[in-house]
N, C-alpha and C positions, 0 to 999 in steps of 0.2 A: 281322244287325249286322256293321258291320265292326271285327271284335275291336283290329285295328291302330291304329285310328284314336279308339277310344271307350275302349278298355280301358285305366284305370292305376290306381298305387295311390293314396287321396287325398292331397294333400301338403300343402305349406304345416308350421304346427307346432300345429296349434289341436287343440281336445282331440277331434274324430275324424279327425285324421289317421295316415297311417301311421306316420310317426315318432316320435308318442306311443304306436303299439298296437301294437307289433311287439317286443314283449318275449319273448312266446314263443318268434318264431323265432331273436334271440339267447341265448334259453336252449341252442335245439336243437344251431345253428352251436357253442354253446361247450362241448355234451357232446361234441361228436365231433371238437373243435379240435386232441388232440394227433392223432389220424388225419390233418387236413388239413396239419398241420404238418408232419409228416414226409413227407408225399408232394411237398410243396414242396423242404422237403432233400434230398431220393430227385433229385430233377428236377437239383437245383442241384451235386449233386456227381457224378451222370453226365455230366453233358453243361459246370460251369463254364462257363457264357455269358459274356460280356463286357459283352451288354446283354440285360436278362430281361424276357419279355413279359408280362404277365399278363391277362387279361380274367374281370372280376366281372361274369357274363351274368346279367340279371334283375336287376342292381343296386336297383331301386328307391330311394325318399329316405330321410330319416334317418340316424342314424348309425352303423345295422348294419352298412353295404359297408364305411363308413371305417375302422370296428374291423376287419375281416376284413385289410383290407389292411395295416393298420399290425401284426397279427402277422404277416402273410405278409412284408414288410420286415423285419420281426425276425430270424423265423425264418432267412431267407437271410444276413442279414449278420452271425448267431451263428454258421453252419454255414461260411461264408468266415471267417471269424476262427481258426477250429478249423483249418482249413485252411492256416493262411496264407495263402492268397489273398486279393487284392482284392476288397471287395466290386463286383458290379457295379451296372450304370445299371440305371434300373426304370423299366418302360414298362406303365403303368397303365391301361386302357381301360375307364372303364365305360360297361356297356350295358342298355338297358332300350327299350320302344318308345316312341316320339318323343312321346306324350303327357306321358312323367313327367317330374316336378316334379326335374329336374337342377340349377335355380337352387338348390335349400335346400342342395345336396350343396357346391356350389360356393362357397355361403356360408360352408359350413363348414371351407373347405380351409386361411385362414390357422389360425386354431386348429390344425387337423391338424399343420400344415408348424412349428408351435412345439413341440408335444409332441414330435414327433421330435428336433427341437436341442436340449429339455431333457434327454430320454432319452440323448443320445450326451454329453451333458456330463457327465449321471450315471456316464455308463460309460468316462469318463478321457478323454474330448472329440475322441473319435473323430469324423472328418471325412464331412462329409454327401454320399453320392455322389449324381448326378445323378437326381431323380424327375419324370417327365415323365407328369401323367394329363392322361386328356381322357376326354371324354362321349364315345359312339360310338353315337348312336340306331338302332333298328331291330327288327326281329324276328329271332330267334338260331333260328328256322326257316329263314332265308333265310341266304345268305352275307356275312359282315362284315369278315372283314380279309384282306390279303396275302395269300397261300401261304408258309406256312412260319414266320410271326412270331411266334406265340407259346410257352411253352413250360410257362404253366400255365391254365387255365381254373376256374373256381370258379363253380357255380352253388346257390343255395339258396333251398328253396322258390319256384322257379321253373318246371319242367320238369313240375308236372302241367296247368301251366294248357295249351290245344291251343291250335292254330293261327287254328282257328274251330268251330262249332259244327256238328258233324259233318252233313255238308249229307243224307244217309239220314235223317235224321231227318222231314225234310218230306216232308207230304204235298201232292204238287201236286195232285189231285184234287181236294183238300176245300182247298185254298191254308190249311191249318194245322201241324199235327205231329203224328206216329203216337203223342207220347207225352203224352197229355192228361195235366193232371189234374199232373203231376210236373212239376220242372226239372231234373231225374239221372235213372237207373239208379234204380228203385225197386219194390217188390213187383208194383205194379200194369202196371208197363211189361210190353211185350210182349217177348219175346224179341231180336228186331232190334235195339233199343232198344243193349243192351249191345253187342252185334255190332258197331253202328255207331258207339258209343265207342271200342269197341278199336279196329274199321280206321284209325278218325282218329287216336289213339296212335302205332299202329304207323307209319302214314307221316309223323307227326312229330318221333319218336323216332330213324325211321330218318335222316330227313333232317339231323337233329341232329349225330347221329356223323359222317356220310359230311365234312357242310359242315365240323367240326372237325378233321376227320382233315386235311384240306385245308389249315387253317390252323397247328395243330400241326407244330413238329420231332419228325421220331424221337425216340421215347421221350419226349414230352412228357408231363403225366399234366395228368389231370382230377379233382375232386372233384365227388359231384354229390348234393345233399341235395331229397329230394322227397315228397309225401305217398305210401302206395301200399296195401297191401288185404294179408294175410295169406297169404289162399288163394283158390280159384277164386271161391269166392262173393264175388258183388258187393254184397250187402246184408246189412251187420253194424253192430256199434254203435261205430265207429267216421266215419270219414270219410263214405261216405254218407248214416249216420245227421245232418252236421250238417245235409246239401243237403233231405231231409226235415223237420228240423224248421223250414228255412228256405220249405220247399212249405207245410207248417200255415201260417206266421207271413201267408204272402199269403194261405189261404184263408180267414184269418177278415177278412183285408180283401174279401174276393172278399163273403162273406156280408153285412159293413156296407155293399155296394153303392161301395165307394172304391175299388175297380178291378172292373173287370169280366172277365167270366172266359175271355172269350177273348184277353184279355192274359196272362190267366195260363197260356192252354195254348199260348199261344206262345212263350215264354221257356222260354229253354234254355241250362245255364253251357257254357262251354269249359272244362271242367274234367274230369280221368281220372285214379282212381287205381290202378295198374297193380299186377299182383302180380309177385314174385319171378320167376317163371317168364317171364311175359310180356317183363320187361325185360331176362333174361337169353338168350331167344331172341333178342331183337331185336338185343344185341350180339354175339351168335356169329354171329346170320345176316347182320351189315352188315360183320362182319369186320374191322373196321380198328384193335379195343382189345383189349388187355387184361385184362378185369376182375381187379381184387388183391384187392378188399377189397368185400365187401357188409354190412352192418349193418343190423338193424331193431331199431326202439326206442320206445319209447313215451315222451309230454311227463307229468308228473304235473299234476293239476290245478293252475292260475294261479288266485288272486286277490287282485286290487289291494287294496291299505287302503280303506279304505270302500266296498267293489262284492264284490258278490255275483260268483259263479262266471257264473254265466249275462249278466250284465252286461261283464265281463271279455271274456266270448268274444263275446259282443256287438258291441262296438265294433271287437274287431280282424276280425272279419269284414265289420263295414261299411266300414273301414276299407280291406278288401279288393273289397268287392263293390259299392262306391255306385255307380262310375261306368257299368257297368252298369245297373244297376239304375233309377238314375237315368233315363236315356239311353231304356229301354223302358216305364216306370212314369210316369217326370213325379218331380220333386223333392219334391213335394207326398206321398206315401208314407213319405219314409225314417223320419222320426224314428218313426213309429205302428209301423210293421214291425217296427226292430227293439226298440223296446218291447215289443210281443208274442215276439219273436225271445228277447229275455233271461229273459223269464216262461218261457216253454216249456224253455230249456234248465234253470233251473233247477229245475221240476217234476221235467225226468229226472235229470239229477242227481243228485236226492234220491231218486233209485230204485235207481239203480245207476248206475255209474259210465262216462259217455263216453269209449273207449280211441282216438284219432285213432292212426296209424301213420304211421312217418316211417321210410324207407330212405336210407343214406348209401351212394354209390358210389365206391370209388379206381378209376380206369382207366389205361392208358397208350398212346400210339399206339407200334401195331409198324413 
């Protein structure tokens, strides 16, 4: 599949869309909000811009980027006030691949652009400096802006998804995949299997830094929030564990005869959750940052008023994974899947407790 073209998060506002199931990762952004906070101020009072870039890479719909950025505006124009400085112009870019749902964002920009004028009138009618966003579609694999323009980058829950699905994977022989039977890394995969996720990380990861470095001023800094793995092992009850119980939830469709099972051994996510280590080689060996700051944390379990825990994670995973899914399955699967998908997670659940893991990174270019 070609990830660029097929992969987004669902949009619109309807109840499986992202911007009703994305509470989580506002949860996650706002435990580690004074960290992103201060790295913005760190940016703004080394370097005092005139006119400040920002890029929210992975934006997706909803109203998580708009919250991110309207403290990120905050932040700057409390830390220029402290200063006496003028605040400056704010040059907002967000980015996602060209399939997502940018209309809902853009829907929602007079509201945004009204909170702000309520806020400065609260705060003695302080005068509204210039804010200039735009969409900027693409993959943040590839190259996206100027040289030199920006001077913060913000990504969250973005950076495990790959670029495509690690092409080692296929067998051209048997024209299937070395890793039946799974859609991850999982007990039964053969050793490759992981090899081949990580080389695809590693050249995504790398290409990541090098393309921002590029874009980045000296001493610009990044924040960068993403799913990742503990320790060397790839199979724990975390993150892998959800792609597993997502593998059961097809094969009891695979069993009712509703998909057949070499659909099912041919699906494979773009998905990698890197450990400490791995992501830590990859910035000393691409050489272009800093790292300041690394954090790992875990989400406490979510659940909504009337929805069960397994229902919860349910919908924000289809939320995440339809159009996929969709795309290799046929639209005619989803609701059944993750029916079963919510049953299952809440059986374990009720065993023991699902630990997902989330790494937050500060960086800055040298």
């Amino acid at each position: 599949m070609d990830v660029e073209k097929i992969f987004h998060m669902t949009g619109g506002v309807g109840n499986t869309s992202y911007a009703k199931n994305s509470s989580l990762q506002k949860k996650a952004s706002d435990m580690v909000k004074s960290i992103t906070m201060e790295a913005v101020q760190q940016v703004y009072l080394s370097l005092v811009p005139e006119s400040i870039g920002i890029a929210d890479l992975g934006c997706s719909s909803g109203p998580n980027t708009l919250s991110i950025i309207r403290d990120v505006i905050g932040a700057v124009e409390g830390t220029s006030q402290r200063v006496t400085s003028p605040a400056p112009e704010f040059r907002v870019y967000l980015n996602d691949l060209p399939t997502n749902d940018f209309n809902s964002i853009f829907k929602a920009l007079p509201d945004f652009h009204r909170e702000l004028r309520e806020a400065r009138r609260r705060e003695g009618g302080l005068r509204h400096p210039p804010l200039y966003m735009a969409a900027h579609p693409g993959s943040f694999y590839g190259r996206l802006f100027p040289n030199k323009c920006l001077h913060f980058v913000y990504s969250s829950y973005s950076l495990h998804w790959l670029s495509r699905v690690p092409p080692a994977l296929s067998d051209e022989k048997n024209r299937g995949t070395i890793n039946k039977g799974s859609i991850y890394i999982s007990d039964s995969s053969p050793p490759c299997v992981a090899e081949a996720y990580l080389r695809q990380f590693q050249e995504d990861f790398t290409s990541f830094l090098r393309l921002r470095s590029q874009e980045l001023v000296s001493g610009g800094r990044m924040v960068l929030i993403l799913l990742g793995r503990r320790g060397a092992d790839h199979i724990d009850r975390g993150n892998s564990f959800f792609w597993e119980l997502l593998t059961r939830s097809l094969s009891m469709l695979v069993a009712k005869g509703e998909v057949k099972e070499e659909k099912l051994d041919s699906y494979e996510v773009h998905f990698y959750a890197p450990s400490r280590d791995e992501m830590e080689h990859e910035i000393e060996r691409e050489g272009s940052f800093r790292l300041d700051r690394f954090e790992t944390f875990e989400l406490e379990r979510e659940e909504k008023d009337g929805e069960s825990y397994g229902t919860a994670v349910a919908t924000t995973v289809r939320a995440i994974q339809e159009s996929m899914i969709s795309h290799h399955f046929g639209e005619g699967i989803v609701d059944g899947l993750f029916e079963n998908y919510a049953r299952i997670l809440d059986e374990e659940a009720a065993r023991e407790q699902i630990r997902p893991v989330t790494f937050l990174l500060a960086l800055t270019k040298l």
